[in-house]
C-alpha positions as CSV (number, residue, x, y, z in Angstrom):
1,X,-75.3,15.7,13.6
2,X,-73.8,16.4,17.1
3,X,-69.9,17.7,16.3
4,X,-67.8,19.0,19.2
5,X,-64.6,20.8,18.7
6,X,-62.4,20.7,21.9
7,X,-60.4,24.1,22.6
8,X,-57.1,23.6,24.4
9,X,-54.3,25.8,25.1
10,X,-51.1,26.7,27.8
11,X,-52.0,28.7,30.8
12,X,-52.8,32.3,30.2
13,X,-52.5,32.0,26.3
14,X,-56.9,33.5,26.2
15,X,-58.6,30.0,26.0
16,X,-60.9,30.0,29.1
17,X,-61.9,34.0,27.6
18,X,-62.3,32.7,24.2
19,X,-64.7,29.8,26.0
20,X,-66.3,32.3,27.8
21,X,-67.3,34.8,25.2
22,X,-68.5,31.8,23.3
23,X,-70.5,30.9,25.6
24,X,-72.3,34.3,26.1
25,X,-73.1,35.2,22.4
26,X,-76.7,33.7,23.1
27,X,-77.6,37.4,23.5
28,X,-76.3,37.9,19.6
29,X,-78.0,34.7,18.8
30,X,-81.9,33.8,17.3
31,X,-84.0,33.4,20.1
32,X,-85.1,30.4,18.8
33,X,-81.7,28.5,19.3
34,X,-79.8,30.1,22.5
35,X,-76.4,28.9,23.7
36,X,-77.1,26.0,25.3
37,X,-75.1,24.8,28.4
38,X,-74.9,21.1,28.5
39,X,-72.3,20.7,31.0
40,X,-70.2,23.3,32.9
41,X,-67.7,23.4,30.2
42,X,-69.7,22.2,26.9
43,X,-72.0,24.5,25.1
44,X,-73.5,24.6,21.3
45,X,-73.0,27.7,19.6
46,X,-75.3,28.5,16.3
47,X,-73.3,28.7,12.7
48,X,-73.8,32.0,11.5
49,X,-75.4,32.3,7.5
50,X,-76.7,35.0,6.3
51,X,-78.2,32.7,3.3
52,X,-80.2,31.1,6.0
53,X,-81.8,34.5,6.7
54,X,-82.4,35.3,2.8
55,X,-84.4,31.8,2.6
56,X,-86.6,32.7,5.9
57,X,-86.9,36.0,3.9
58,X,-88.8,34.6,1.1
59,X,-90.0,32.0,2.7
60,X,-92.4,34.0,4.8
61,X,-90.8,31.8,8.0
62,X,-91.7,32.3,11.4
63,X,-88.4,31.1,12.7
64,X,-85.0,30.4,12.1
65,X,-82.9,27.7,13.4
66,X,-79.3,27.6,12.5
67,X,-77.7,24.7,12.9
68,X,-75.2,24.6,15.8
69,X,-71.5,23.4,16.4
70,X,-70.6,22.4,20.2
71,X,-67.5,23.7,22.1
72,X,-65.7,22.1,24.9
73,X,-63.3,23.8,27.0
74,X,-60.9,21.3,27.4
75,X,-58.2,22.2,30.2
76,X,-55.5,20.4,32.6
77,X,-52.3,20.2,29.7
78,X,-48.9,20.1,31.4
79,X,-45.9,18.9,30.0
80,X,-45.7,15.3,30.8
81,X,-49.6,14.9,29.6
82,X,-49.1,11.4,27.8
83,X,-47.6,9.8,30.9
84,X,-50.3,11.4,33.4
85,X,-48.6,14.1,34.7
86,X,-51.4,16.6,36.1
87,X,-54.7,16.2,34.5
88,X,-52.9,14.5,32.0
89,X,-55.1,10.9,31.6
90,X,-58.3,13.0,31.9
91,X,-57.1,15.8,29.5
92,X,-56.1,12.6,26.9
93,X,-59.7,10.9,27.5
94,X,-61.6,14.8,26.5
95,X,-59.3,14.8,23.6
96,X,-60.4,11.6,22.1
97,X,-64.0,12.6,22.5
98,X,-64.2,15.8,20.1
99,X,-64.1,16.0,16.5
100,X,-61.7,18.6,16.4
101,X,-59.4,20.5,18.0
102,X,-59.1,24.0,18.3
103,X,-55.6,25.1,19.8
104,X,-55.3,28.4,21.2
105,X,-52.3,30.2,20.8
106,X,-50.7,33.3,22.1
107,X,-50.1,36.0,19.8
108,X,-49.4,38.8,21.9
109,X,-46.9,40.3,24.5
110,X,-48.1,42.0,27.5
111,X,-45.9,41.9,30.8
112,X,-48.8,42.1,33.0
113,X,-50.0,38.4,31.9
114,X,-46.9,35.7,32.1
115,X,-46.5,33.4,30.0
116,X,-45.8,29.7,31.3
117,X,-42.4,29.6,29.7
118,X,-41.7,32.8,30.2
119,X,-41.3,34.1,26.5
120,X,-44.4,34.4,24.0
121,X,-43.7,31.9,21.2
122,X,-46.6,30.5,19.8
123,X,-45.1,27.3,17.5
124,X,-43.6,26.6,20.5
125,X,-46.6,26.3,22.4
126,X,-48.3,24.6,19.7
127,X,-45.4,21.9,20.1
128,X,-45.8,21.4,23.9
129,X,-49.2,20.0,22.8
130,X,-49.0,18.5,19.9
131,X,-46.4,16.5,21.2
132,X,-48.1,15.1,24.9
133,X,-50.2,14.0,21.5
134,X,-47.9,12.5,19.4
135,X,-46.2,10.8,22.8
136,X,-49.6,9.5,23.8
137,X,-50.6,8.2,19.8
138,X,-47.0,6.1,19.6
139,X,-47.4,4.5,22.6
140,X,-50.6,2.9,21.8
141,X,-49.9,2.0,18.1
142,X,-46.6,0.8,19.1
143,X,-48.3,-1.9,21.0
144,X,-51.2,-2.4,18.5
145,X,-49.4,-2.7,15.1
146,X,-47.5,-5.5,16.3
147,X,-50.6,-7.5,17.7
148,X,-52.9,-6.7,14.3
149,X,-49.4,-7.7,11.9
150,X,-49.2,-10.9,14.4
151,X,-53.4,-11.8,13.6
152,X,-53.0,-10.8,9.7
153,X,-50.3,-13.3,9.1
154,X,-52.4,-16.0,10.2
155,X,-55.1,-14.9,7.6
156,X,-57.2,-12.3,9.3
157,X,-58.2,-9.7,6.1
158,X,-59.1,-7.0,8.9
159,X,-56.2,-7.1,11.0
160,X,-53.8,-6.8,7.8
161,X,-55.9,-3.8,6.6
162,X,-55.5,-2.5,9.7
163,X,-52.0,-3.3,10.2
164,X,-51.0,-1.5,7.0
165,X,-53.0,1.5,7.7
166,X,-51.9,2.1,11.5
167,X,-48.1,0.7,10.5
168,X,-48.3,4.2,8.1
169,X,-49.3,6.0,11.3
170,X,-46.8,4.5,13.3
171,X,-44.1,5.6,10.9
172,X,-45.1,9.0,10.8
173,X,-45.4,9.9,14.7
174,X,-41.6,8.2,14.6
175,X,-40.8,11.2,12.5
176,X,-42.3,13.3,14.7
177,X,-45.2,13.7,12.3
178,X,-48.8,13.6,13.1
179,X,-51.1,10.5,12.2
180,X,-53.8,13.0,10.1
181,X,-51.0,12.8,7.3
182,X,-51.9,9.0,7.0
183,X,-52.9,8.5,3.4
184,X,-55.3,4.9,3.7
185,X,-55.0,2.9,0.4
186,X,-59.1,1.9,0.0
187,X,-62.0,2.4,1.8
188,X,-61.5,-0.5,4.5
189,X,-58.3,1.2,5.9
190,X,-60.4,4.6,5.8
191,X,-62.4,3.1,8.0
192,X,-59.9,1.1,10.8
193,X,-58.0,4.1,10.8
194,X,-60.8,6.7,11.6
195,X,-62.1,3.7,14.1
196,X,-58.7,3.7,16.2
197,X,-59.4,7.2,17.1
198,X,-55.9,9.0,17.4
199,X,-55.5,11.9,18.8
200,X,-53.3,13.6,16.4
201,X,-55.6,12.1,13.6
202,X,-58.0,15.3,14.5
203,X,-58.2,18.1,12.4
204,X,-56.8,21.0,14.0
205,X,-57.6,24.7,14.1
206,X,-55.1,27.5,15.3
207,X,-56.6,30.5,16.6
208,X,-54.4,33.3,17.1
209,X,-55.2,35.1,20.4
210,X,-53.7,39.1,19.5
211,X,-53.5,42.5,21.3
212,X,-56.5,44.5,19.9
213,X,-54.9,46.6,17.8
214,X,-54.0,43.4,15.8
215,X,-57.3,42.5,15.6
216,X,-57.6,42.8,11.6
217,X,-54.8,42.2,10.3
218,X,-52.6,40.0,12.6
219,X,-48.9,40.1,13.3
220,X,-45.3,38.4,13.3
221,X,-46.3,35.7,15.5
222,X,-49.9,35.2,14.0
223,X,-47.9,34.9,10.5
224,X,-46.1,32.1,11.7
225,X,-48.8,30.0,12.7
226,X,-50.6,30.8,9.6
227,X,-47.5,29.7,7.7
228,X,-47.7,26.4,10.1
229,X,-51.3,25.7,9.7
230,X,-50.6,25.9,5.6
231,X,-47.7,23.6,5.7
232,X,-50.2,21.4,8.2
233,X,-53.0,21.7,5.6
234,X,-54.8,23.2,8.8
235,X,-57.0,26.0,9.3
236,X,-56.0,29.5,11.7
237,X,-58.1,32.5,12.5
238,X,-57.2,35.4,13.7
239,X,-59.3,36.7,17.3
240,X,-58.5,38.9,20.0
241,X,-60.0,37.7,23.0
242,X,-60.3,41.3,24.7
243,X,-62.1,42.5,21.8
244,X,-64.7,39.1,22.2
245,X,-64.8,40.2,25.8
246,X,-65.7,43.8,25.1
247,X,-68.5,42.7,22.8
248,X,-70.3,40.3,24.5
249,X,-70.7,42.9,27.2
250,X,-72.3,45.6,25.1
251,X,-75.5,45.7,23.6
252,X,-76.3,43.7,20.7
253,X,-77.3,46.7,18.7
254,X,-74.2,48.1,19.7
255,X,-71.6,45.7,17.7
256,X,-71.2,46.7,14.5
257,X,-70.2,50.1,15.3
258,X,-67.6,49.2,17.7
259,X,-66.8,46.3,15.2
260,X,-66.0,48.8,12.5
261,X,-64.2,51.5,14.3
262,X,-61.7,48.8,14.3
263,X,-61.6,47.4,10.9
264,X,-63.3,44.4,11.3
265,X,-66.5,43.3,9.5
266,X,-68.0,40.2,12.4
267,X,-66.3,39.1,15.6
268,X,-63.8,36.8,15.6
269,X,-65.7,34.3,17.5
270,X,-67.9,34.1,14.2
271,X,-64.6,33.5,12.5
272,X,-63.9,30.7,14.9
273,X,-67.5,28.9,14.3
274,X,-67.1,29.3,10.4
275,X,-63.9,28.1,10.3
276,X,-64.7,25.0,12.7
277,X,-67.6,23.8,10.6
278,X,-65.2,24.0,7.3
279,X,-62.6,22.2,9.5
280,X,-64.9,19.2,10.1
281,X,-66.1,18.9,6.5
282,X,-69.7,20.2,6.7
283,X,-71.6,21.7,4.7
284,X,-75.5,22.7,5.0
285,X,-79.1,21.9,3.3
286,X,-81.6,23.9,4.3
287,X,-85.2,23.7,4.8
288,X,-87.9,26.4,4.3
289,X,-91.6,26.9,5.0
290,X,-94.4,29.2,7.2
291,X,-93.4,27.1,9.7
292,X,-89.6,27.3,10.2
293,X,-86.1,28.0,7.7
294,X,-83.5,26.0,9.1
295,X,-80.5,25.2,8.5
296,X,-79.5,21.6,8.5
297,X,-75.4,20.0,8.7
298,X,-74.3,17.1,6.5
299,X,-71.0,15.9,5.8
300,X,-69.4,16.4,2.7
301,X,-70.1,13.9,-0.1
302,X,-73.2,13.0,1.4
303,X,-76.0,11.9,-1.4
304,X,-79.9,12.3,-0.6
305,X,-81.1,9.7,1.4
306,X,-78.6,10.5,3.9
307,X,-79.3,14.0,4.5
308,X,-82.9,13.2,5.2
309,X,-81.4,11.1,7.4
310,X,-80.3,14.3,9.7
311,X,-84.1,15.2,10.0
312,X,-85.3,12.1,10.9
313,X,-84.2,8.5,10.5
314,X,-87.7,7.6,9.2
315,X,-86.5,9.8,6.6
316,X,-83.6,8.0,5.2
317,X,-85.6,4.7,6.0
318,X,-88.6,5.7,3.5
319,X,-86.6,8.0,1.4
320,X,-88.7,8.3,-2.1
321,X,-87.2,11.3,-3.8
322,X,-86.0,15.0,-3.2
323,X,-87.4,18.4,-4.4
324,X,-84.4,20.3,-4.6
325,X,-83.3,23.8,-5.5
326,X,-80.2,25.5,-6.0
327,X,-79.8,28.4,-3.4
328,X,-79.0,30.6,-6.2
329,X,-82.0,29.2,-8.0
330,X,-83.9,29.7,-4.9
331,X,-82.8,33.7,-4.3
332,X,-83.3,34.8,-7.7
333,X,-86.9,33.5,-8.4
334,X,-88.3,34.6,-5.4
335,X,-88.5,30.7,-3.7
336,X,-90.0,27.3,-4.7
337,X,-92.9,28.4,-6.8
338,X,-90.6,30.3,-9.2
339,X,-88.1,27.9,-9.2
340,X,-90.6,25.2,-9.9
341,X,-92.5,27.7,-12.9
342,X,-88.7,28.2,-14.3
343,X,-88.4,24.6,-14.5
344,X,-85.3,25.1,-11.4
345,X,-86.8,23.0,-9.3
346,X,-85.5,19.2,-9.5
347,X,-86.9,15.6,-8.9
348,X,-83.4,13.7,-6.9
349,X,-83.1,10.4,-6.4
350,X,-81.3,8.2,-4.1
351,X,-78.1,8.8,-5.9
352,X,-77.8,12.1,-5.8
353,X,-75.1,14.0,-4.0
354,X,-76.5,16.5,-2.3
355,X,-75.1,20.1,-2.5
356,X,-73.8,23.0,0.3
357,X,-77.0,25.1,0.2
358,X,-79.5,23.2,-1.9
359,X,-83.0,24.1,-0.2
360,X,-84.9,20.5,-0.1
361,X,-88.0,18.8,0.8
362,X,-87.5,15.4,1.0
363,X,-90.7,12.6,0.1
364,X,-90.8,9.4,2.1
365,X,-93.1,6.5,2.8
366,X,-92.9,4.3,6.0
Protein backbone atom coordinates (compact mmCIF):
# COMPACT_ATOMS: atom_id res chain seq x y z
CA UNK A 1 0.00 0.00 0.00
CA UNK A 2 1.56 3.29 -1.06
CA UNK A 3 0.93 5.80 2.28
CA UNK A 4 2.53 9.26 2.30
CA UNK A 5 2.66 11.35 5.33
CA UNK A 6 3.28 15.10 4.42
CA UNK A 7 5.66 17.05 6.94
CA UNK A 8 4.92 20.77 7.37
CA UNK A 9 6.01 23.36 9.60
CA UNK A 10 6.90 27.48 10.19
CA UNK A 11 10.22 28.66 8.88
CA UNK A 12 13.19 27.59 10.98
CA UNK A 13 11.04 25.32 13.36
CA UNK A 14 13.75 21.84 11.98
CA UNK A 15 11.38 20.45 9.16
CA UNK A 16 13.65 20.66 6.05
CA UNK A 17 16.53 18.87 8.73
CA UNK A 18 14.15 16.43 9.87
CA UNK A 19 13.42 15.79 5.84
CA UNK A 20 16.83 15.62 5.31
CA UNK A 21 18.02 13.22 7.83
CA UNK A 22 15.19 11.05 6.72
CA UNK A 23 16.13 11.04 3.70
CA UNK A 24 19.86 9.94 4.38
CA UNK A 25 19.20 6.90 6.72
CA UNK A 26 19.53 4.59 3.56
CA UNK A 27 23.10 4.08 4.95
CA UNK A 28 21.26 2.64 8.38
CA UNK A 29 18.91 0.81 6.15
CA UNK A 30 18.77 -3.14 4.48
CA UNK A 31 20.51 -2.98 1.47
CA UNK A 32 17.84 -4.59 -0.11
CA UNK A 33 15.29 -1.61 0.30
CA UNK A 34 17.34 1.85 0.26
CA UNK A 35 15.78 5.32 0.62
CA UNK A 36 14.30 5.86 -2.45
CA UNK A 37 14.03 9.34 -4.04
CA UNK A 38 10.99 9.65 -6.10
CA UNK A 39 10.88 13.21 -6.48
CA UNK A 40 13.19 16.06 -5.10
CA UNK A 41 11.13 16.20 -2.03
CA UNK A 42 9.32 12.61 -1.68
CA UNK A 43 11.23 9.63 -0.44
CA UNK A 44 10.15 6.09 1.16
CA UNK A 45 11.70 5.34 4.31
CA UNK A 46 11.73 1.44 5.60
CA UNK A 47 9.48 0.75 9.02
CA UNK A 48 11.83 -0.52 11.38
CA UNK A 49 10.79 -4.28 13.26
CA UNK A 50 12.93 -6.06 14.86
CA UNK A 51 10.30 -9.11 14.58
CA UNK A 52 10.86 -8.97 10.96
CA UNK A 53 14.55 -9.71 11.63
CA UNK A 54 13.63 -12.75 14.20
CA UNK A 55 11.40 -14.35 11.27
CA UNK A 56 14.43 -13.90 8.57
CA UNK A 57 16.30 -15.53 11.49
CA UNK A 58 14.59 -18.75 11.50
CA UNK A 59 13.56 -18.65 8.36
CA UNK A 60 16.94 -19.15 6.96
CA UNK A 61 16.07 -15.86 4.54
CA UNK A 62 18.40 -14.40 2.19
CA UNK A 63 16.82 -10.98 2.45
CA UNK A 64 14.68 -8.74 4.22
CA UNK A 65 12.39 -6.24 2.90
CA UNK A 66 10.63 -4.00 5.31
CA UNK A 67 7.81 -2.48 4.30
CA UNK A 68 8.17 1.27 3.72
CA UNK A 69 6.25 4.55 4.59
CA UNK A 70 6.78 7.64 2.12
CA UNK A 71 7.65 11.28 3.29
CA UNK A 72 6.95 14.42 1.59
CA UNK A 73 8.42 17.60 2.52
CA UNK A 74 5.74 19.72 2.09
CA UNK A 75 6.76 23.67 2.26
CA UNK A 76 5.43 27.22 1.14
CA UNK A 77 2.86 27.89 4.53
CA UNK A 78 2.31 31.60 5.23
CA UNK A 79 -0.33 32.99 7.00
CA UNK A 80 -3.02 33.79 4.53
CA UNK A 81 -2.50 30.03 3.04
CA UNK A 82 -6.32 29.27 2.44
CA UNK A 83 -6.79 32.44 0.28
CA UNK A 84 -3.43 31.92 -1.75
CA UNK A 85 -1.21 34.05 -0.13
CA UNK A 86 2.46 32.67 -1.07
CA UNK A 87 2.61 29.16 -1.96
CA UNK A 88 -0.59 29.00 -0.45
CA UNK A 89 -2.88 27.07 -3.46
CA UNK A 90 0.02 24.77 -4.11
CA UNK A 91 0.79 24.10 -0.36
CA UNK A 92 -3.29 23.26 -0.01
CA UNK A 93 -3.11 20.89 -3.27
CA UNK A 94 0.25 18.77 -1.46
CA UNK A 95 -1.85 18.69 1.64
CA UNK A 96 -4.82 17.01 0.11
CA UNK A 97 -2.56 14.38 -1.44
CA UNK A 98 -0.92 12.69 1.77
CA UNK A 99 -2.46 10.42 4.20
CA UNK A 100 -1.20 12.20 7.07
CA UNK A 101 0.27 14.93 8.31
CA UNK A 102 3.21 15.35 10.29
CA UNK A 103 3.57 18.96 11.88
CA UNK A 104 6.83 20.00 13.03
CA UNK A 105 7.02 22.05 15.92
CA UNK A 106 9.61 24.06 17.69
CA UNK A 107 10.57 23.07 21.03
CA UNK A 108 13.52 24.84 21.66
CA UNK A 109 15.10 28.34 22.22
CA UNK A 110 18.25 29.38 20.67
CA UNK A 111 18.85 33.09 19.67
CA UNK A 112 21.10 32.34 16.90
CA UNK A 113 17.97 30.70 14.80
CA UNK A 114 14.74 33.33 14.77
CA UNK A 115 11.80 32.36 15.01
CA UNK A 116 9.10 33.79 12.43
CA UNK A 117 7.13 35.36 15.16
CA UNK A 118 9.66 36.16 17.12
CA UNK A 119 8.88 34.09 20.33
CA UNK A 120 9.08 30.09 20.42
CA UNK A 121 5.53 28.88 21.12
CA UNK A 122 4.85 25.86 19.68
CA UNK A 123 0.63 25.57 20.14
CA UNK A 124 0.86 28.73 18.58
CA UNK A 125 2.55 27.53 15.66
CA UNK A 126 0.52 24.62 15.45
CA UNK A 127 -2.57 27.15 15.19
CA UNK A 128 -1.10 29.16 12.30
CA UNK A 129 -1.55 25.87 10.39
CA UNK A 130 -4.13 24.23 11.49
CA UNK A 131 -6.12 27.11 10.90
CA UNK A 132 -4.99 28.18 6.87
CA UNK A 133 -6.64 24.42 7.28
CA UNK A 134 -9.69 24.91 8.95
CA UNK A 135 -10.11 28.39 6.69
CA UNK A 136 -9.58 26.40 3.56
CA UNK A 137 -12.07 23.18 4.77
CA UNK A 138 -15.18 25.87 5.60
CA UNK A 139 -15.00 27.46 2.62
CA UNK A 140 -15.52 24.45 0.51
CA UNK A 141 -18.18 22.77 2.66
CA UNK A 142 -19.86 25.89 3.06
CA UNK A 143 -20.61 25.91 -0.57
CA UNK A 144 -21.15 22.07 -0.77
CA UNK A 145 -23.56 21.26 2.15
CA UNK A 146 -25.91 23.51 0.80
CA UNK A 147 -25.85 22.08 -2.89
CA UNK A 148 -25.95 18.19 -1.49
CA UNK A 149 -29.05 19.37 1.30
CA UNK A 150 -30.66 21.11 -2.04
CA UNK A 151 -30.29 17.35 -4.25
CA UNK A 152 -31.39 15.26 -1.02
CA UNK A 153 -34.64 16.98 -0.71
CA UNK A 154 -35.57 16.09 -4.00
CA UNK A 155 -34.91 12.36 -3.14
CA UNK A 156 -31.25 11.79 -3.86
CA UNK A 157 -30.26 8.91 -0.88
CA UNK A 158 -26.40 9.93 -1.59
CA UNK A 159 -26.61 13.50 -1.47
CA UNK A 160 -28.66 13.27 2.03
CA UNK A 161 -26.03 10.87 3.43
CA UNK A 162 -23.69 13.16 2.44
CA UNK A 163 -25.39 16.21 3.49
CA UNK A 164 -25.67 14.88 7.06
CA UNK A 165 -22.18 13.68 7.29
CA UNK A 166 -20.40 16.95 5.79
CA UNK A 167 -23.28 19.30 7.67
CA UNK A 168 -21.41 17.61 11.04
CA UNK A 169 -18.20 18.80 9.54
CA UNK A 170 -19.37 22.02 8.75
CA UNK A 171 -20.51 22.53 12.29
CA UNK A 172 -17.43 21.62 13.80
CA UNK A 173 -14.79 23.87 11.72
CA UNK A 174 -17.60 26.78 12.79
CA UNK A 175 -16.38 26.06 16.25
CA UNK A 176 -13.10 26.30 15.29
CA UNK A 177 -12.82 22.49 15.51
CA UNK A 178 -11.27 20.16 13.08
CA UNK A 179 -13.46 17.94 10.60
CA UNK A 180 -11.40 14.45 11.97
CA UNK A 181 -13.78 14.88 15.08
CA UNK A 182 -16.70 13.97 12.63
CA UNK A 183 -18.46 10.96 14.01
CA UNK A 184 -20.45 9.38 10.54
CA UNK A 185 -23.59 7.52 11.56
CA UNK A 186 -23.16 4.16 9.12
CA UNK A 187 -20.97 3.06 6.72
CA UNK A 188 -22.30 5.19 3.61
CA UNK A 189 -21.36 8.55 5.45
CA UNK A 190 -17.93 6.77 6.36
CA UNK A 191 -17.42 6.61 3.08
CA UNK A 192 -18.66 10.42 1.46
CA UNK A 193 -16.84 11.78 4.16
CA UNK A 194 -13.38 10.05 3.71
CA UNK A 195 -14.28 10.74 -0.24
CA UNK A 196 -14.57 14.71 0.21
CA UNK A 197 -11.03 14.67 1.26
CA UNK A 198 -10.63 17.50 3.89
CA UNK A 199 -7.79 18.64 4.96
CA UNK A 200 -8.23 18.79 8.62
CA UNK A 201 -9.84 15.27 8.27
CA UNK A 202 -6.05 13.93 8.28
CA UNK A 203 -4.59 12.44 11.13
CA UNK A 204 -2.04 14.39 12.46
CA UNK A 205 1.34 13.81 14.18
CA UNK A 206 3.34 16.45 16.34
CA UNK A 207 6.92 16.06 16.43
CA UNK A 208 8.63 18.05 18.89
CA UNK A 209 11.90 19.49 17.38
CA UNK A 210 14.21 20.03 21.06
CA UNK A 211 17.71 21.27 21.95
CA UNK A 212 19.82 17.96 22.48
CA UNK A 213 20.05 17.85 25.78
CA UNK A 214 16.16 17.38 25.64
CA UNK A 215 16.45 14.68 23.56
CA UNK A 216 15.02 11.91 26.12
CA UNK A 217 12.95 13.26 28.00
CA UNK A 218 11.40 16.48 26.47
CA UNK A 219 10.56 19.74 28.10
CA UNK A 220 7.89 22.56 28.97
CA UNK A 221 7.04 23.24 25.48
CA UNK A 222 7.18 19.50 24.29
CA UNK A 223 4.64 18.81 27.38
CA UNK A 224 2.28 21.04 25.94
CA UNK A 225 2.00 19.61 22.69
CA UNK A 226 1.83 16.24 24.16
CA UNK A 227 -0.95 17.44 26.34
CA UNK A 228 -2.59 18.90 22.82
CA UNK A 229 -2.01 15.90 20.78
CA UNK A 230 -3.94 13.81 23.84
CA UNK A 231 -6.88 16.11 23.96
CA UNK A 232 -6.61 15.81 19.89
CA UNK A 233 -6.60 12.05 20.12
CA UNK A 234 -3.23 12.63 18.06
CA UNK A 235 0.05 11.25 18.23
CA UNK A 236 3.61 13.42 19.18
CA UNK A 237 7.17 12.21 19.35
CA UNK A 238 9.82 13.62 20.74
CA UNK A 239 13.23 14.36 18.13
CA UNK A 240 15.98 16.60 18.07
CA UNK A 241 16.88 17.36 14.74
CA UNK A 242 20.67 18.15 15.59
CA UNK A 243 21.02 14.86 17.14
CA UNK A 244 19.33 13.24 13.60
CA UNK A 245 21.86 15.36 11.85
CA UNK A 246 24.81 14.17 13.91
CA UNK A 247 23.90 10.56 13.26
CA UNK A 248 23.27 10.29 9.83
CA UNK A 249 26.82 11.68 9.46
CA UNK A 250 28.61 9.00 11.47
CA UNK A 251 29.19 5.59 10.77
CA UNK A 252 26.48 3.23 11.06
CA UNK A 253 28.40 1.14 13.50
CA UNK A 254 28.90 4.08 15.32
CA UNK A 255 25.12 4.89 16.51
CA UNK A 256 24.39 3.14 19.32
CA UNK A 257 27.12 4.38 21.27
CA UNK A 258 26.57 7.91 20.61
CA UNK A 259 22.82 7.02 20.98
CA UNK A 260 23.34 5.83 24.54
CA UNK A 261 25.73 8.38 25.92
CA UNK A 262 22.65 10.33 25.66
CA UNK A 263 19.90 8.31 27.07
CA UNK A 264 18.22 7.32 24.17
CA UNK A 265 17.63 3.70 23.00
CA UNK A 266 16.89 4.41 18.60
CA UNK A 267 16.89 7.83 16.85
CA UNK A 268 14.05 9.74 16.88
CA UNK A 269 13.62 9.52 13.25
CA UNK A 270 12.70 5.72 13.98
CA UNK A 271 10.27 7.25 16.49
CA UNK A 272 8.86 9.30 13.74
CA UNK A 273 8.31 6.23 11.20
CA UNK A 274 6.78 4.00 14.08
CA UNK A 275 4.65 6.53 15.14
CA UNK A 276 3.49 7.46 11.41
CA UNK A 277 2.48 3.88 10.54
CA UNK A 278 0.39 3.62 14.00
CA UNK A 279 -1.04 7.08 12.94
CA UNK A 280 -2.44 5.73 9.62
CA UNK A 281 -3.88 2.48 11.09
CA UNK A 282 -1.44 -0.17 9.81
CA UNK A 283 -0.48 -2.93 10.93
CA UNK A 284 1.91 -5.73 9.30
CA UNK A 285 1.74 -9.58 7.98
CA UNK A 286 4.70 -10.90 7.16
CA UNK A 287 6.06 -13.41 4.84
CA UNK A 288 8.96 -15.88 5.25
CA UNK A 289 11.01 -18.24 3.17
CA UNK A 290 14.87 -19.14 1.66
CA UNK A 291 13.91 -16.70 -0.67
CA UNK A 292 12.96 -13.49 1.19
CA UNK A 293 11.20 -12.36 4.97
CA UNK A 294 9.26 -9.41 4.39
CA UNK A 295 7.31 -7.45 5.86
CA UNK A 296 4.00 -6.63 4.32
CA UNK A 297 1.31 -3.32 5.47
CA UNK A 298 -2.46 -3.79 5.72
CA UNK A 299 -4.88 -1.70 7.25
CA UNK A 300 -6.50 -2.41 10.29
CA UNK A 301 -9.52 -4.62 10.24
CA UNK A 302 -8.45 -6.12 7.17
CA UNK A 303 -9.67 -9.95 6.80
CA UNK A 304 -7.61 -12.50 4.45
CA UNK A 305 -8.46 -12.11 1.08
CA UNK A 306 -7.54 -8.64 1.34
CA UNK A 307 -4.13 -8.89 2.55
CA UNK A 308 -3.24 -11.21 -0.22
CA UNK A 309 -4.39 -8.59 -2.04
CA UNK A 310 -1.21 -6.31 -1.05
CA UNK A 311 0.99 -9.10 -2.73
CA UNK A 312 -0.67 -9.44 -5.69
CA UNK A 313 -4.15 -8.75 -6.96
CA UNK A 314 -4.31 -12.26 -8.42
CA UNK A 315 -4.09 -13.01 -4.92
CA UNK A 316 -7.24 -11.64 -3.57
CA UNK A 317 -8.89 -12.62 -7.01
CA UNK A 318 -8.10 -16.57 -6.47
CA UNK A 319 -7.90 -16.37 -2.77
CA UNK A 320 -8.46 -20.22 -1.56
CA UNK A 321 -7.27 -20.17 2.03
CA UNK A 322 -4.43 -18.95 4.48
CA UNK A 323 -1.73 -20.90 6.40
CA UNK A 324 -1.30 -18.67 9.19
CA UNK A 325 0.80 -18.44 12.36
CA UNK A 326 0.90 -16.39 15.25
CA UNK A 327 4.30 -14.50 15.53
CA UNK A 328 4.55 -15.68 18.94
CA UNK A 329 3.66 -19.11 17.70
CA UNK A 330 6.11 -18.66 15.02
CA UNK A 331 9.24 -17.44 17.53
CA UNK A 332 8.74 -20.07 20.03
CA UNK A 333 8.64 -23.28 17.84
CA UNK A 334 11.46 -22.49 15.81
CA UNK A 335 9.09 -21.49 12.41
CA UNK A 336 6.37 -23.22 10.31
CA UNK A 337 7.36 -26.78 10.72
CA UNK A 338 7.02 -26.59 14.50
CA UNK A 339 4.17 -24.62 14.47
CA UNK A 340 2.52 -26.92 12.11
CA UNK A 341 3.88 -30.29 14.38
CA UNK A 342 2.30 -28.33 17.56
CA UNK A 343 -0.88 -28.13 15.76
CA UNK A 344 -0.14 -23.77 15.74
CA UNK A 345 -0.33 -23.58 12.40
CA UNK A 346 -4.00 -22.61 11.07
CA UNK A 347 -6.25 -23.26 7.89
CA UNK A 348 -8.13 -19.29 7.35
CA UNK A 349 -10.67 -18.62 5.33
CA UNK A 350 -12.08 -15.71 3.59
CA UNK A 351 -13.56 -14.44 6.76
CA UNK A 352 -10.85 -14.15 8.78
CA UNK A 353 -9.44 -10.99 10.17
CA UNK A 354 -6.09 -11.04 9.73
CA UNK A 355 -3.80 -10.10 12.65
CA UNK A 356 -0.53 -7.45 13.26
CA UNK A 357 2.18 -10.03 12.88
CA UNK A 358 0.59 -13.21 11.71
CA UNK A 359 3.26 -14.88 9.39
CA UNK A 360 1.08 -16.19 6.21
CA UNK A 361 1.21 -18.02 3.00
CA UNK A 362 -1.67 -17.45 1.20
CA UNK A 363 -3.23 -20.46 -1.48
CA UNK A 364 -4.95 -19.23 -4.62
CA UNK A 365 -6.20 -20.43 -7.92
CA UNK A 366 -6.61 -18.25 -11.07
Amino acid sequence: MGFRCGIVGLPNVGKSTLFNALTETQAAQAANYPFCTIEPNVGQVAVPDERLHKIAAIAGSAKIIETQLGFVDIAGLVKGASKGEGLGNQFLGNIREVDAIVHVLRCFENDDIQHVANKVDPIADAEVVETELMLADLESLEKRVPAAAKRASGGDKEAKAMASVLGQALELLREGKPARLTVPNDAEEARLFKQAQLLTAKPVLYVCNVAEEDAAHGNALSNKVFAKAAAEGAEAVIVSAAIEAELVAMPAEDRAEFLEALGLTESGLSRVIRAGYKLLGLKTFFTAGPKEARAWTFPDGAKAPQAAGEIHSDFERGFIRAETIAYEDYIALGGEAGAREAGKLRQEGKDYVVQDGDVMLFKFNV
